[in-house]
C-alpha positions as MATLAB code, in Angstrom:
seq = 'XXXXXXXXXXXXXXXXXXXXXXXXXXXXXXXXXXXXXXXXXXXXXXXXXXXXXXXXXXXXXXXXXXXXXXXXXXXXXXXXXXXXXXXXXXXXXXXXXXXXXXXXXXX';
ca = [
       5.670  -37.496  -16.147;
       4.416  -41.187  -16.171;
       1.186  -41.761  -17.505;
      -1.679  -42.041  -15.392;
      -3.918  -45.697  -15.428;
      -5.740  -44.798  -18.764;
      -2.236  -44.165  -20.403;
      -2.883  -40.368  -20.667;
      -0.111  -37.812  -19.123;
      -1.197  -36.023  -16.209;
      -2.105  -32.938  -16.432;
       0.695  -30.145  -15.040;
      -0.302  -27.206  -12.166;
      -1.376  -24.101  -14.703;
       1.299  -21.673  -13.519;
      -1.521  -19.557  -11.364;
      -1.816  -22.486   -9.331;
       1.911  -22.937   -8.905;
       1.912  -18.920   -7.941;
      -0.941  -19.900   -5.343;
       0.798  -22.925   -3.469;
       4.028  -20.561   -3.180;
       2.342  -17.621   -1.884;
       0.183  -20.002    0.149;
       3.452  -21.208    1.398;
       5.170  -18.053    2.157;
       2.249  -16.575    3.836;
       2.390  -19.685    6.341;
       5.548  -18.632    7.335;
       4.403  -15.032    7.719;
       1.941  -16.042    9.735;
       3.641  -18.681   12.147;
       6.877  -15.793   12.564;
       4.064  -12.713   13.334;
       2.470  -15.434   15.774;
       5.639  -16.312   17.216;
       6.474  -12.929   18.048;
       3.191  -12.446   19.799;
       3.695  -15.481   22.177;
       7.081  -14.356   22.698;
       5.847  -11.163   23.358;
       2.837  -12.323   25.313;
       0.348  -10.378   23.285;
      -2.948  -11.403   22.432;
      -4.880  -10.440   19.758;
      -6.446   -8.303   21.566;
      -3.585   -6.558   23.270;
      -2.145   -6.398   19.674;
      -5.510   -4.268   19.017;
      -5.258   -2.140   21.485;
      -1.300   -1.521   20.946;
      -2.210   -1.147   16.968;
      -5.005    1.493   17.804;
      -2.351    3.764   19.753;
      -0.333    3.956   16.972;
      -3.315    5.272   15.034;
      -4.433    2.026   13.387;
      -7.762    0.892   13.927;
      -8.279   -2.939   13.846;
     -10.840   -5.366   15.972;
      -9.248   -8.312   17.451;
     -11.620  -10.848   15.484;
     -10.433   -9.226   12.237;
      -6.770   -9.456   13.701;
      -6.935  -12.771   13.816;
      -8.754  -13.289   10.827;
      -5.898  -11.877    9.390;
      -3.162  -13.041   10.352;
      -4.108  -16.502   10.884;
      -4.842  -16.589    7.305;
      -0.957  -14.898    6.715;
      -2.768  -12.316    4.215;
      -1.331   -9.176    5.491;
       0.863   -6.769    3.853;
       4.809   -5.922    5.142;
       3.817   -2.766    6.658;
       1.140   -4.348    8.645;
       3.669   -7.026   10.195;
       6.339   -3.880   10.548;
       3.851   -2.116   12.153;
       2.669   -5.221   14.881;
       5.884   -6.268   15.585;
       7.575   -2.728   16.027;
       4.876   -1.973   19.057;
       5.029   -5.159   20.443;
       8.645   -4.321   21.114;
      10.602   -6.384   19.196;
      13.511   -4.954   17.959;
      14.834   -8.114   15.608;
      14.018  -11.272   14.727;
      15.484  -14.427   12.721;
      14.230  -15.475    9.755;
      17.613  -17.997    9.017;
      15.145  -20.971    9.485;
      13.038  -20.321    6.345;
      15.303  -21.425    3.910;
      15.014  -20.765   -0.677;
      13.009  -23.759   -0.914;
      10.475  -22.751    1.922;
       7.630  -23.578   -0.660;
       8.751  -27.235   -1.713;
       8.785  -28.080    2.133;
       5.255  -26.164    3.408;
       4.418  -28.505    0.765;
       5.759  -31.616    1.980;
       4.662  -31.132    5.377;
       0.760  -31.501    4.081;
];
């Protein structure tokens, strides 16, 4: 790495961080898929709610939407939301190995 103005290296990313920019990546694309499947769909949040609650899970809309558009939710959960909006598959060949080095780019 080239040194920085007062001729001292930069300092790297601990690796934590580097696990935190990945995840943060990955969970973007969790998030933009589950939301793509909604507008496909034509669910709201709330809809997704009420279609979450007949399958015996009990979720607000506000905290739906908490969650997912912060792309913290677990497999199951995104199983579970996209199985009773009715989808039956769904493409992930756009996210490609080096998903995280271009989420990052696109900042």
């Amino acid at each position: 790495m080239p040194a920085n103005a007062s001729g001292e290296e930069p300092e790297k990313p601990a690796a934590s961080e580097k696990a935190g920019r990945s995840r943060s990546a990955w969970n973007g694309h969790a998030k933009r898929l589950l939301q793509a499947e909604m507008a496909k769909h034509g669910v709201s949040y709330k809809q997704l709610a009420r279609l979450l609650q007949e399958g015996g899970r009990a979720d607000s809309d506000a905290s739906l939407m908490t969650r997912i558009n912060r792309g913290t939710f677990s497999m199951a959960f995104f199983l579970q939301a996209v199985r009773v909006m009715g989808t039956k598959s769904f493409d992930i060949s756009h996210i490609s190995a080096d998903a995280e080095g271009r989420a990052r780019g696109r900042k």
